[in-house]
C-alpha positions in Angstrom: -107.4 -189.7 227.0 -110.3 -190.2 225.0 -111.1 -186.5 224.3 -107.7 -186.5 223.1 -108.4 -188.8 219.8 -111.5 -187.5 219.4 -109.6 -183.7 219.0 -107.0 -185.7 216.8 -109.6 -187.5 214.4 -111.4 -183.8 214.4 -107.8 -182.1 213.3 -107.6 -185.3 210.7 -110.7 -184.7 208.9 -110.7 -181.1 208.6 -107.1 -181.6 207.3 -108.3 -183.7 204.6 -111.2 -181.1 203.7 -108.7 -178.7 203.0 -106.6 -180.4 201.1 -109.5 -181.1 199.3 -110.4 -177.5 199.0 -106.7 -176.9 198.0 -106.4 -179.6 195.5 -105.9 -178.1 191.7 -109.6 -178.9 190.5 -109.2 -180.6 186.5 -110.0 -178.4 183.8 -113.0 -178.7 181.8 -113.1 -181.0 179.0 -113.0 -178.4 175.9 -116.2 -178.2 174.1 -116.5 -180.6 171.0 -115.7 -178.5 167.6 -118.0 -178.5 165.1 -117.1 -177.5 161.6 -119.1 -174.4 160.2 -121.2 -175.6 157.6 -119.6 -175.0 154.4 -121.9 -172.7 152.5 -122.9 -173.4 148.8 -121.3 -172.0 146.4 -123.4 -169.2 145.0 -125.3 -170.4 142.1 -124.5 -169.3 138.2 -127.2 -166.0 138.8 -125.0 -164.9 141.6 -122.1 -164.7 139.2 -124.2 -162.2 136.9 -125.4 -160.3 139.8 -128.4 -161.9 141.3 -128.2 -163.0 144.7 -130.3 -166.1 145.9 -133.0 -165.2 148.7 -134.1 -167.3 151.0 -137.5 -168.7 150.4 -137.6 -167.6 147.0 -138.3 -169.7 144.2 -135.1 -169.6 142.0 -135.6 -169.1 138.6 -133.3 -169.9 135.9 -132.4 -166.4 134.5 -131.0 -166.9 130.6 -128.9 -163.9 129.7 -130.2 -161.9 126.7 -127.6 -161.4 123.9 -126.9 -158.0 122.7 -129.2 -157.3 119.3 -127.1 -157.6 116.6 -125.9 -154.5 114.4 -127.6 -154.5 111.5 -125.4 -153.8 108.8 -125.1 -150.8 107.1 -126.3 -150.7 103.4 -124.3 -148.3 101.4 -125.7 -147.5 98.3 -123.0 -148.0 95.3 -123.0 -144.3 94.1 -123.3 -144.7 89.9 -120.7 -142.3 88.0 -121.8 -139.3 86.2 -122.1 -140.6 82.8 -120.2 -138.4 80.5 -122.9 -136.3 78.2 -123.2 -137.2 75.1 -122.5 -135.4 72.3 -126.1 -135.0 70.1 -126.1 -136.4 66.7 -125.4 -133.7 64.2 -128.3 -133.0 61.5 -125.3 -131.5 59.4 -124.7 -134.0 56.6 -121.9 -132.0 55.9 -120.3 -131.9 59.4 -120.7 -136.0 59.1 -118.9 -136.7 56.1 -116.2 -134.4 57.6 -116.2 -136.9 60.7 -116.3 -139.5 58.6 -113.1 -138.4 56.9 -111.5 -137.1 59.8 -112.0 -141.3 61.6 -110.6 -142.7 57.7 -107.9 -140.6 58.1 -107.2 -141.8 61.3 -107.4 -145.4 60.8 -110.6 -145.8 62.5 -112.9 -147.3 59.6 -115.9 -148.3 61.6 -116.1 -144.8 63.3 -116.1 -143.4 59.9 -118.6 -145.8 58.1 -121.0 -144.7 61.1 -120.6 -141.0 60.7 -120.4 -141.7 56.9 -123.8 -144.1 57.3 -125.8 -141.0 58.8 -124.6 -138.7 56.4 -126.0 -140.5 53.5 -129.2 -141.2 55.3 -129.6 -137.4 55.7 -128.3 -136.7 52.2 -128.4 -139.6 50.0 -126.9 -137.2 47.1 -123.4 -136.8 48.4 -121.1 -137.8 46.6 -118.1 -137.2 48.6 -119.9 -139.6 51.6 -120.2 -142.3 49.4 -116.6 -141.9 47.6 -115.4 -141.7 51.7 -117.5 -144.8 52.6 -116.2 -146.9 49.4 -112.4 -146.1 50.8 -113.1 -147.2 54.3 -114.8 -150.3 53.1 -111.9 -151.1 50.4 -109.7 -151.0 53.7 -111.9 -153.6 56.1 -111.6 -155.6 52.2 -115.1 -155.3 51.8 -114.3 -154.8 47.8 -117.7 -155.6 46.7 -119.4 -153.3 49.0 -116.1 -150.7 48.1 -116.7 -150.8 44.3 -120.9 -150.3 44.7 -120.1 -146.9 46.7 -117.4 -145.4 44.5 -119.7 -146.4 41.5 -122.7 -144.2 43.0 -120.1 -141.3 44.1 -118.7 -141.4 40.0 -123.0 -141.2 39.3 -123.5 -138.2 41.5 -120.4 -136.6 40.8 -118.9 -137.4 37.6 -116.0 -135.2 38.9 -115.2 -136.2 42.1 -111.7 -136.7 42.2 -111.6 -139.2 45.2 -114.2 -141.3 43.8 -112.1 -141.9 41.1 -109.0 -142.9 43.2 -110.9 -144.9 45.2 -112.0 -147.2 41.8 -108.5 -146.5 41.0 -107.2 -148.5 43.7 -109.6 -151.1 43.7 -108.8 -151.8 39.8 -105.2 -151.8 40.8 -105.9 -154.3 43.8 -106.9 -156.8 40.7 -103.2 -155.3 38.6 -106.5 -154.2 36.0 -104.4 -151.6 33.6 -107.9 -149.5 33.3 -106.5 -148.2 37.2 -104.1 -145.8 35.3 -107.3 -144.2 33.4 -108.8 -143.4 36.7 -105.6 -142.9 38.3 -104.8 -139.9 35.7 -108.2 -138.5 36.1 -107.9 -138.3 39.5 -104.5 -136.4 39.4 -106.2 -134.0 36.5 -109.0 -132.8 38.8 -106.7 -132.8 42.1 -103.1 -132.0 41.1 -102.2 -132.3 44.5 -103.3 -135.6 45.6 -100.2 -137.1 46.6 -101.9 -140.6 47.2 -102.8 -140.9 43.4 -99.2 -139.9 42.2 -97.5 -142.8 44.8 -100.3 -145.2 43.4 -100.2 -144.9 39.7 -95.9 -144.8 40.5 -96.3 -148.3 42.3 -98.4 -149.3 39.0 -96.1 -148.3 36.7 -93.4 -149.9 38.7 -95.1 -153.1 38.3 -95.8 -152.7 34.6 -91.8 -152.0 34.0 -92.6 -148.4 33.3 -89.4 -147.5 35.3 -89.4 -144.1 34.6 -92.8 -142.7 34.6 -92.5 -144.7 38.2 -89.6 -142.8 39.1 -91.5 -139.4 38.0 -94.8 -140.2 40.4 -92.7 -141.6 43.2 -90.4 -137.8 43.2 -93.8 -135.6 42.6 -95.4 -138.1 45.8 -92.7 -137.0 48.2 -92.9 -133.7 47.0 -96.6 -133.1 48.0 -96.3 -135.2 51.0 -92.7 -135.4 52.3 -93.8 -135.9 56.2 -96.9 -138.4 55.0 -97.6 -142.0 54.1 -97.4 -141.5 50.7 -94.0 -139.7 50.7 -92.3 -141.9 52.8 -93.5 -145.0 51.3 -92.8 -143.5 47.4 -89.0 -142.9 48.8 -88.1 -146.2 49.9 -89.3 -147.4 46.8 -87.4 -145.0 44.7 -84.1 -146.3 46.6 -85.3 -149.7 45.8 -85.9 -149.1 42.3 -82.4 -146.8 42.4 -80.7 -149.5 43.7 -82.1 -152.3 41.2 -81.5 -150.2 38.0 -77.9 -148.7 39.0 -79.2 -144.9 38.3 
């Protein structure tokens, strides 16, 4: 009987150690999770290229700027400056200037040219005669009436020279203009200027037909010009005021 509960406690307890070696044994606690350290953000060289090493002394790189262009300096090219005609020595070819720039209305031009030509040749006449015109025009009477005086004294028969102290007489209504006016007309027959002068004169002085006779010889020698336009419209006007 006893044997028999010691073979029963002996089935018990090996019973229990296998159910102990049977039991489901617990699972291991997981190991605790650590974070990864969170690494630094790469510092500003990084960005340009340069990595950091470890160990190494960092130094603050400063980026060099690009030289700057110099700017180009472009020379300012000067125009060719037109030649220059040289002065003439010709006193001849400069009063002939002279009354080419007169004729054109340019009286400064032709004083110059007119200037030189009595500097090179103080005895021409015709430069002076020329010069006393362009002046009588820029109303520079005084200065007018001295050249056409020294033309007359150099050439006693210049015919401009006498026109030209024919129209400065007349400027003044001085009857002695007809004198030079007429003399003027005897030593240049075709001087339609004189003719529409001494017509305007005699206009003024009542002579209506002498007036009418230089105002018709005017636009005869100069039917295209000044002096035949200007001695037609005042034949009409006379015309007109004296019914014939």
């Amino acid at each position: 009987m006893r044997s028999l509960k010691v073979i029963i406690l002996m089935m018990a307890a090996a019973g229990s150690v296998m159910f102990a070696s049977c039991s489901p044994k617990p699972a291991p606690a997981p190991p605790p999770v650590t974070a990864p350290e969170s690494t630094p953000a790469p510092a500003a060289e990084a960005t340009m290229g340069i990595m950091p090493v470890p160990g190494a002394t960092m130094v603050e790189v400063t980026p060099s700027k690009a030289p700057e262009a110099s700017p180009v300096k472009t020379e300012a090219k000067t125009p060719a400056e037109t030649p220059k005609a040289p002065a003439s020595k010709d006193p001849s070819t400069m009063t002939k200037e002279g009354a080419k720039c007169l004729e054109e209305g340019n009286y400064e031009c032709a004083i110059t040219n007119l200037d030189k030509a009595v500097e090179i040749d103080e005895n021409n006449a015709q430069a002076y005669a020329l010069r006393g015109k362009a002046r009588f025009e820029m109303q520079k009477y005084d200065e007018a009436s001295s050249d056409v005086d020294k033309a007359l004294k150099l050439d006693p028969k210049n015919a401009y020279a006498y026109y030209c102290r024919g129209i400065l007489k007349a400027k003044d209504m001085d009857p002695g203009a007809i004198a030079d006016f007429d003399q003027a007309i005897k030593l240049d027959p075709k001087n339609a200027d004189a003719f529409f002068r001494r017509g305007f004169l005699y206009k003024d002085m009542g002579k209506t037909d002498k007036a009418k006779a230089d105002f018709e010889k005017a636009i005869k020698l100069d039917p295209k010009g000044e002096a035949g336009r200007f001695s037609k419209e005042t034949l009409e006007e006379l015309k007109e005021k004296t019914g014939r």
